[in-house]
Each structure stands twice: as C-alpha cells, then as structure tokens.
Residue frames as a rotation matrix with the C-alpha (Angstrom) as fourth column:
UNK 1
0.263 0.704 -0.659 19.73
0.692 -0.614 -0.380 -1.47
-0.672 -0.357 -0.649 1.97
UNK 2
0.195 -0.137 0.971 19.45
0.794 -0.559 -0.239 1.37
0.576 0.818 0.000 -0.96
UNK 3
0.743 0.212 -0.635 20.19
0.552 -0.731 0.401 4.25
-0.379 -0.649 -0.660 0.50
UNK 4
0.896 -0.443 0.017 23.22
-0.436 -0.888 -0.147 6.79
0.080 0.124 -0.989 0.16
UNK 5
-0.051 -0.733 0.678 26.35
-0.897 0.333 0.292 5.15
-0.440 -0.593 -0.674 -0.54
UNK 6
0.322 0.219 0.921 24.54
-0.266 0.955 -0.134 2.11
-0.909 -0.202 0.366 -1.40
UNK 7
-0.706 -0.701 -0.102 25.73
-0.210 0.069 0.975 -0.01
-0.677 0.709 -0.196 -4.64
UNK 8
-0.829 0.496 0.258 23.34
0.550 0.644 0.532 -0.77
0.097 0.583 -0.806 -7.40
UNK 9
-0.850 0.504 -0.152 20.15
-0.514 -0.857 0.037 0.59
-0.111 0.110 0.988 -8.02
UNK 10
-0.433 0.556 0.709 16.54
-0.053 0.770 -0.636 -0.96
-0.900 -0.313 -0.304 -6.83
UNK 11
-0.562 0.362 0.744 13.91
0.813 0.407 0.416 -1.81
-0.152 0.838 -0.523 -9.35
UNK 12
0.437 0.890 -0.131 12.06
0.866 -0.455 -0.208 1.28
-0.245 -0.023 -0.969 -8.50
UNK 13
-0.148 -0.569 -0.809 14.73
0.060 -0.822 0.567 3.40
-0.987 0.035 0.156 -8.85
UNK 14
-0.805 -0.448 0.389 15.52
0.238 0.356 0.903 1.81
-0.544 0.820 -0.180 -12.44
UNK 15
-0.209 0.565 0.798 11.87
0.973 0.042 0.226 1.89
0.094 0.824 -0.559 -13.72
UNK 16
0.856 0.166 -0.490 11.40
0.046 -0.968 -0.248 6.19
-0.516 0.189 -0.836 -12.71
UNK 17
0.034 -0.568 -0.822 14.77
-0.139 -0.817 0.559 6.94
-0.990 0.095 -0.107 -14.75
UNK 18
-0.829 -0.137 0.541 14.06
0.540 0.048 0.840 5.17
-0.141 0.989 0.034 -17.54
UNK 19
0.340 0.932 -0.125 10.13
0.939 -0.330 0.097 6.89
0.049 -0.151 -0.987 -16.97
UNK 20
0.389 -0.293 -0.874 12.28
-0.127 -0.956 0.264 10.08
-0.913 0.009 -0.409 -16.25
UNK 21
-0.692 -0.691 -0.208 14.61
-0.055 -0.237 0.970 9.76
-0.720 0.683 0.126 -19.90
UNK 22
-0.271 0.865 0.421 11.23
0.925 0.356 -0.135 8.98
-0.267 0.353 -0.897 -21.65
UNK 23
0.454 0.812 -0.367 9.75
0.828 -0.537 -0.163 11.76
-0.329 -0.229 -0.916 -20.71
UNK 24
-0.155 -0.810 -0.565 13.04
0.100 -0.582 0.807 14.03
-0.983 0.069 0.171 -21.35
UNK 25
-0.817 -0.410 0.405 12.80
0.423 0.050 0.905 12.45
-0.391 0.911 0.132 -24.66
UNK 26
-0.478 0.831 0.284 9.31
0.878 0.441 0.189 13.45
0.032 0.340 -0.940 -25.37
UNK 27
0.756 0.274 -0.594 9.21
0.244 -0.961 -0.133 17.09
-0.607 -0.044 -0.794 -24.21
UNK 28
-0.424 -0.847 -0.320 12.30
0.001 -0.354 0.935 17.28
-0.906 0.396 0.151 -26.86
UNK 29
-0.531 0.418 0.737 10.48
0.847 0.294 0.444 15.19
-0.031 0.860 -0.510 -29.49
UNK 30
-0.720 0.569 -0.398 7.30
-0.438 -0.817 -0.375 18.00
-0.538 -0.096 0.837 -29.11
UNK 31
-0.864 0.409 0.295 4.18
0.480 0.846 0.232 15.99
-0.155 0.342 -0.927 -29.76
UNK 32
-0.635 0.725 -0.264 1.66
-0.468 -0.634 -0.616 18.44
-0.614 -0.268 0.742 -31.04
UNK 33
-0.763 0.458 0.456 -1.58
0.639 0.637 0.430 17.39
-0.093 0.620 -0.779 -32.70
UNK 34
0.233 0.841 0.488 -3.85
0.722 -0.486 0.494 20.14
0.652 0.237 -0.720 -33.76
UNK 35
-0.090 -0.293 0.952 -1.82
-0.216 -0.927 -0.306 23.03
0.972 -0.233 0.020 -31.99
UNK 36
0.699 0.451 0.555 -2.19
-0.547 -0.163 0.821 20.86
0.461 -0.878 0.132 -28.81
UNK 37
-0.429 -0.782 -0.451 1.08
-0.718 0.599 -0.355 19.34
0.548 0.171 -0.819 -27.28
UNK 38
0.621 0.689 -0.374 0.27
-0.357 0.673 0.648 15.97
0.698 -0.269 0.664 -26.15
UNK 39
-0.086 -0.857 -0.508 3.60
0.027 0.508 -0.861 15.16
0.996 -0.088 -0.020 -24.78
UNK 40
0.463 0.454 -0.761 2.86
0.744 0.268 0.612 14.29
0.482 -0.850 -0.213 -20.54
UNK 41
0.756 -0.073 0.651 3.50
-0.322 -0.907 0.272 17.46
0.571 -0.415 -0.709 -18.31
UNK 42
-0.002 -0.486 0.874 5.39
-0.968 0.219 0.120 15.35
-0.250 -0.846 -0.471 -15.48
UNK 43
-0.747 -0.631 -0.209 6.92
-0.626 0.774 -0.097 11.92
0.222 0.058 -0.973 -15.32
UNK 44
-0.655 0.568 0.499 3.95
-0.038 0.635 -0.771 10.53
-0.755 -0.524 -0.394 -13.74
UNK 45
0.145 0.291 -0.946 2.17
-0.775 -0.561 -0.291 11.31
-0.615 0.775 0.144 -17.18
UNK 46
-0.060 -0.752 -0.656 4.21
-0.988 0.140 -0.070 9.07
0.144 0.644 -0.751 -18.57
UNK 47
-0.986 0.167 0.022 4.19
0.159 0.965 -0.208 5.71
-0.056 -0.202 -0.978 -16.47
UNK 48
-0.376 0.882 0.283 0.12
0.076 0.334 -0.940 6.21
-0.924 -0.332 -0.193 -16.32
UNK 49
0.408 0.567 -0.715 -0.30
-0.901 0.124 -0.416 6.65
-0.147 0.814 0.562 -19.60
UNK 50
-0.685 -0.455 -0.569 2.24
-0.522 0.851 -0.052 3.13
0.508 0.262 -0.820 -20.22
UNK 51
-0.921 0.320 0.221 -0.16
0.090 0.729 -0.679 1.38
-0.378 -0.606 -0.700 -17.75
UNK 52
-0.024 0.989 -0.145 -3.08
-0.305 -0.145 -0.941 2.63
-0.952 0.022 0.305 -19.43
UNK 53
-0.126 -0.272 -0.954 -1.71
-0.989 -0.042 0.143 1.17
-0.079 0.961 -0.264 -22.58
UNK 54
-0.872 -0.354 0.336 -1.15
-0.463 0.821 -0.335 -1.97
-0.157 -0.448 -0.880 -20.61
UNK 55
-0.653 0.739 0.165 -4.30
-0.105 0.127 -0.986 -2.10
-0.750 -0.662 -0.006 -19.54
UNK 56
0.202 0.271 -0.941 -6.10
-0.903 -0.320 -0.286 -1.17
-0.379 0.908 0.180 -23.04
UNK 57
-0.605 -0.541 -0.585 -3.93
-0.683 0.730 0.031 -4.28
0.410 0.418 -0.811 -24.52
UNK 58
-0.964 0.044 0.264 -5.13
-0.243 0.263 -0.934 -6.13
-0.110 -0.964 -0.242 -22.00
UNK 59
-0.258 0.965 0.046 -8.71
-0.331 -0.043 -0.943 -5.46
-0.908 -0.258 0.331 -22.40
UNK 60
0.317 0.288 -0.904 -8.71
-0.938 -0.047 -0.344 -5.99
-0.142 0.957 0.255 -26.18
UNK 61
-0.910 -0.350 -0.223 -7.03
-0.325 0.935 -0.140 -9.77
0.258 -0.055 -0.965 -25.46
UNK 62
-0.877 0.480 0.021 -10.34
0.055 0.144 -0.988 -10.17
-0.477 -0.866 -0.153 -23.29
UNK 63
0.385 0.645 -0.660 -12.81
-0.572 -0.394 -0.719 -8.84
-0.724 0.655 0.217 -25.68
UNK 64
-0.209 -0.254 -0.944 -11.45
-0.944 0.303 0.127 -11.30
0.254 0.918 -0.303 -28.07
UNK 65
-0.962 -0.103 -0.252 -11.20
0.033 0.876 -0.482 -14.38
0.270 -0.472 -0.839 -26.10
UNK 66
-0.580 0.704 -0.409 -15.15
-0.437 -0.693 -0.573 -12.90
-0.687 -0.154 0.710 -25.35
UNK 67
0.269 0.880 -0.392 -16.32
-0.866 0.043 -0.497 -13.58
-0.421 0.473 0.774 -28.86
UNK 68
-0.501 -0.780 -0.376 -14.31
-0.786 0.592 -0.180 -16.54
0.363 0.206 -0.909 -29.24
UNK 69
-0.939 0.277 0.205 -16.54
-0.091 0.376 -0.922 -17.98
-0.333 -0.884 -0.328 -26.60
UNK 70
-0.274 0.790 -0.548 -19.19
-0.358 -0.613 -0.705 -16.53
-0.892 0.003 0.451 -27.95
UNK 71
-0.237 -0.007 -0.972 -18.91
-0.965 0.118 0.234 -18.47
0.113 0.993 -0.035 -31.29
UNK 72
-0.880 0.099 -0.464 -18.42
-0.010 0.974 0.226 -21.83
0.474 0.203 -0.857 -29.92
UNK 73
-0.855 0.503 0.125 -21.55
0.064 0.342 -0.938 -21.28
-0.514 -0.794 -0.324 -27.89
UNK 74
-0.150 0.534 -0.832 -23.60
-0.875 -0.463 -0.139 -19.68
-0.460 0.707 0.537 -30.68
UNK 75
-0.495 -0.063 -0.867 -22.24
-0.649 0.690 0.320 -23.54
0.578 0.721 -0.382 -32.77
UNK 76
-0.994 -0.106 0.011 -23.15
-0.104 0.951 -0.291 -25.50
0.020 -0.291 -0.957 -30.39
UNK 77
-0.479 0.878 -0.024 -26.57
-0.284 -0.180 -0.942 -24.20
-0.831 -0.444 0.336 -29.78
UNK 78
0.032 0.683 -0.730 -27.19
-0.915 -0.273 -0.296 -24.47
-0.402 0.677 0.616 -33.71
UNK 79
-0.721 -0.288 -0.630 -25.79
-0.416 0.908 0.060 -27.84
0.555 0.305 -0.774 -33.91
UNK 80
-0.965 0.262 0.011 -28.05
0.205 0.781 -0.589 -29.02
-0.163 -0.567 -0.808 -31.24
UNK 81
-0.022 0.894 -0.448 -31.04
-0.510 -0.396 -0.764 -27.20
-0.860 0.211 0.464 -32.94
UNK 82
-0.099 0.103 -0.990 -30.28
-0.922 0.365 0.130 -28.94
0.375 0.925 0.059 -36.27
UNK 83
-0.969 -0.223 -0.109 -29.46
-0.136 0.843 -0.520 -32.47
0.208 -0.489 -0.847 -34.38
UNK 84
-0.563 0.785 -0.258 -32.72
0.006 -0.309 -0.951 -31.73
-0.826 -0.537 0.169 -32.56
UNK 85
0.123 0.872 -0.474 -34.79
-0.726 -0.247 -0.642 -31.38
-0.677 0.423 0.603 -35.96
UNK 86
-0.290 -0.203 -0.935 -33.19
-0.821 0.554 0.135 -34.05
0.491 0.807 -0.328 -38.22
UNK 87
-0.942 0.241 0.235 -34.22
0.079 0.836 -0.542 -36.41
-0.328 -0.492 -0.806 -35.04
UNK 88
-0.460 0.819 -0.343 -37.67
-0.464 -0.551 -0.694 -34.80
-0.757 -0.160 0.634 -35.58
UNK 89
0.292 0.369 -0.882 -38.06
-0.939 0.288 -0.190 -35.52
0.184 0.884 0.431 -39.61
UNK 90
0.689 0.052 0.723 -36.60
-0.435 0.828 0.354 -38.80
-0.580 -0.559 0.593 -38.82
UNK 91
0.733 -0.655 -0.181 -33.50
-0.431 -0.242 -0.870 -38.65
0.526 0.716 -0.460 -40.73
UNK 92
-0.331 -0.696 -0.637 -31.69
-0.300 0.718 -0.628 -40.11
0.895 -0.017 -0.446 -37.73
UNK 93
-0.127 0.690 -0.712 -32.31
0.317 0.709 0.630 -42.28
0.940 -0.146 -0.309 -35.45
C-alpha cells in the first residue's frame, strides 16, 4: 500500500513528478512566441498537451495507412478496368 511511510513510489506518483520537473523546466526555459508565453500554466498543461501529441502522432500513422489503402484499391480497380478492356479488343483470351 503507497501511503505515508510506504517504500517506493507508484507509477502515478512517478509519471506527475517527472510532469511536475517538466513543467519546472519550462516556466524556467520561458517559451514566448510573438510576446505570448506558451509555456503550460499548471502541470496538467503539460501531461494534456503530451497526450495531445500522442494522439496527433497517432492520427497521422492512420491517415497514412488511409492512403496506403487507398492506392492499392485505386490499382486494383484500374487493373481490372484494363484486364476488363484488353478481354474486350481481344488481346486475351
């Protein structure tokens, strides 16, 4: 049980202090862009903007794999449209 006292430290503990030294480092660093600091206000700032990276990643893997699909379906259709007309002219049997 974590608690007071306890040894070790849980996984939740571990991922807010490194989410807390982040942040620490980032209101030092001073991220301004156009007189606006970007740098997250509060720790929670911080892990939602990492999960919205996540996520982002994520979505661009997806959106690839997307037109990937989208290609072989695009070949096959024109293969079976060319197939389909060389039967036609009677090029093959």
């Amino acid at each position: 049980m974590v608690g007071r006292g306890a040894v070790g430290v849980g996984p939740g503990e571990a991922a807010l202090r490194v989410a807390v030294s982040k942040w620490r480092g980032m209101k030092l660093v001073g991220r301004r862009v156009d007189g606006v600091d970007e740098a997250p206000a509060c720790v929670y700032g911080v892990v939602l903007g990492e999960r919205v990276d996540e996520i982002a990643g994520d979505i661009r893997d997806i959106k690839s794999e997307i037109a990937w699909i989208r290609r072989v379906i695009v070949t096959t259709v024109v293969a079976a449209a060319v197939a389909t007309m060389l039967r036609w002219l009677g090029w093959v049997p």
